[in-house]
PLY file of the C-alpha trace (Angstrom):
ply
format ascii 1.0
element vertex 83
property float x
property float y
property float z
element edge 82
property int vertex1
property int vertex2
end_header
-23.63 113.63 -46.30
-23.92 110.64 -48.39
-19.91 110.36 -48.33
-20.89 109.71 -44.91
-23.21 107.07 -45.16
-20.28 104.84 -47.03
-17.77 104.89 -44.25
-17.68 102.00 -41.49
-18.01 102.50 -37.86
-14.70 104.40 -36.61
-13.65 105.13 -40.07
-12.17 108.73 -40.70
-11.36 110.35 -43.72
-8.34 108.96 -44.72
-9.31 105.29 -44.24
-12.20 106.21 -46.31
-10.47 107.43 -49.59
-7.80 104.35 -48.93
-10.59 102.31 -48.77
-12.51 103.46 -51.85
-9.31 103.63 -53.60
-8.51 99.76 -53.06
-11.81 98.90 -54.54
-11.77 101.15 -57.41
-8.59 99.07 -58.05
-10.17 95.78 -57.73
-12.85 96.59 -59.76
-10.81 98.14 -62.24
-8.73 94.96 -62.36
-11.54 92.80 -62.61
-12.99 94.83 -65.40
-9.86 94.59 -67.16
-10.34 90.36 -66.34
-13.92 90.47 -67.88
-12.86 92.30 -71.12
-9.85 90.63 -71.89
-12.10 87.38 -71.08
-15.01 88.76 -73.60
-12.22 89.70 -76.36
-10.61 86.18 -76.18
-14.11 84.57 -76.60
-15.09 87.87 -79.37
-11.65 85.67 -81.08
-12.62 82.63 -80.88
-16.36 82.87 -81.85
-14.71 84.83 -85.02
-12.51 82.54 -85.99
-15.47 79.80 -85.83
-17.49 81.62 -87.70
-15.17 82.39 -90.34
-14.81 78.75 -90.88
-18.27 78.21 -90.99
-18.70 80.53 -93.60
-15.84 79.32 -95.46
-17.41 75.60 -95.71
-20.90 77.56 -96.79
-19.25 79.16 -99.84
-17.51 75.67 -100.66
-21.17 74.13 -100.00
-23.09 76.62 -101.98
-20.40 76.68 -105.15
-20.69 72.87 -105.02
-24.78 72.95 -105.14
-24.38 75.39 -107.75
-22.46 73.24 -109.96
-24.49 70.03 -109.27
-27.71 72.49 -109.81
-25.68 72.88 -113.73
-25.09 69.71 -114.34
-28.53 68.61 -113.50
-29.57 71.47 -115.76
-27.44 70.06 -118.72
-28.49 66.53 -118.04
-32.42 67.61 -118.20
-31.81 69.92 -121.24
-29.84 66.88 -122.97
-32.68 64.83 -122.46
-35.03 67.34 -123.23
-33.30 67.78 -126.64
-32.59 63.81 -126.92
-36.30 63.20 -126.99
-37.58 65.84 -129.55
-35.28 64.88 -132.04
0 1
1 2
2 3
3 4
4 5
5 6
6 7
7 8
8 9
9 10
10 11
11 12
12 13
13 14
14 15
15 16
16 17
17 18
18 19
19 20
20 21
21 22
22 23
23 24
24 25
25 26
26 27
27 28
28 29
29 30
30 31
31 32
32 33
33 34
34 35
35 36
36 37
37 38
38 39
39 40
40 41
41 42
42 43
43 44
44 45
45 46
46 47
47 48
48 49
49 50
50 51
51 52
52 53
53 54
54 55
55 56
56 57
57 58
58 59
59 60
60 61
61 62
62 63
63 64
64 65
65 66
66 67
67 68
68 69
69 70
70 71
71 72
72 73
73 74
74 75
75 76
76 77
77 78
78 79
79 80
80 81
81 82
């Protein structure tokens, strides 16, 4: 009964699975367009942040460093003015 309620006016049985066929196909090919579009931007966005993270490490190791040499200078000093 509800297979019935899908086909079109002078529609038999036949025209009905060709039908439902050709947009199964369609929709399967357009599925295949919106994954293959979400995978190339899934790629991308990696790639970005990747680099991002990349220019964090090199930003963090270079606070670190600055954050020790501070440290040394303000120890130095520290020391310099007790003695």
């Amino acid at each position: 009964m509800v297979l019935l309620k899908t086909m079109k006016k002078k529609e038999n049985l036949w025209q009905l699975l060709q039908r439902l066929d050709e947009e199964a196909g369609q929709f399967n090919f357009h599925l295949y367009e919106a994954n293959r579009y979400f995978d190339n931007t899934a790629s991308a966005t990696k790639k970005i942040l990747d680099k991002h993270e990349k220019e964090l490490h090199k930003l963090i190791g270079k606070v670190q460093k600055a954050i020790k040499i501070f440290q040394k200078q303000k120890n130095d000093k520290v020391k310099n003015n007790h003695e």
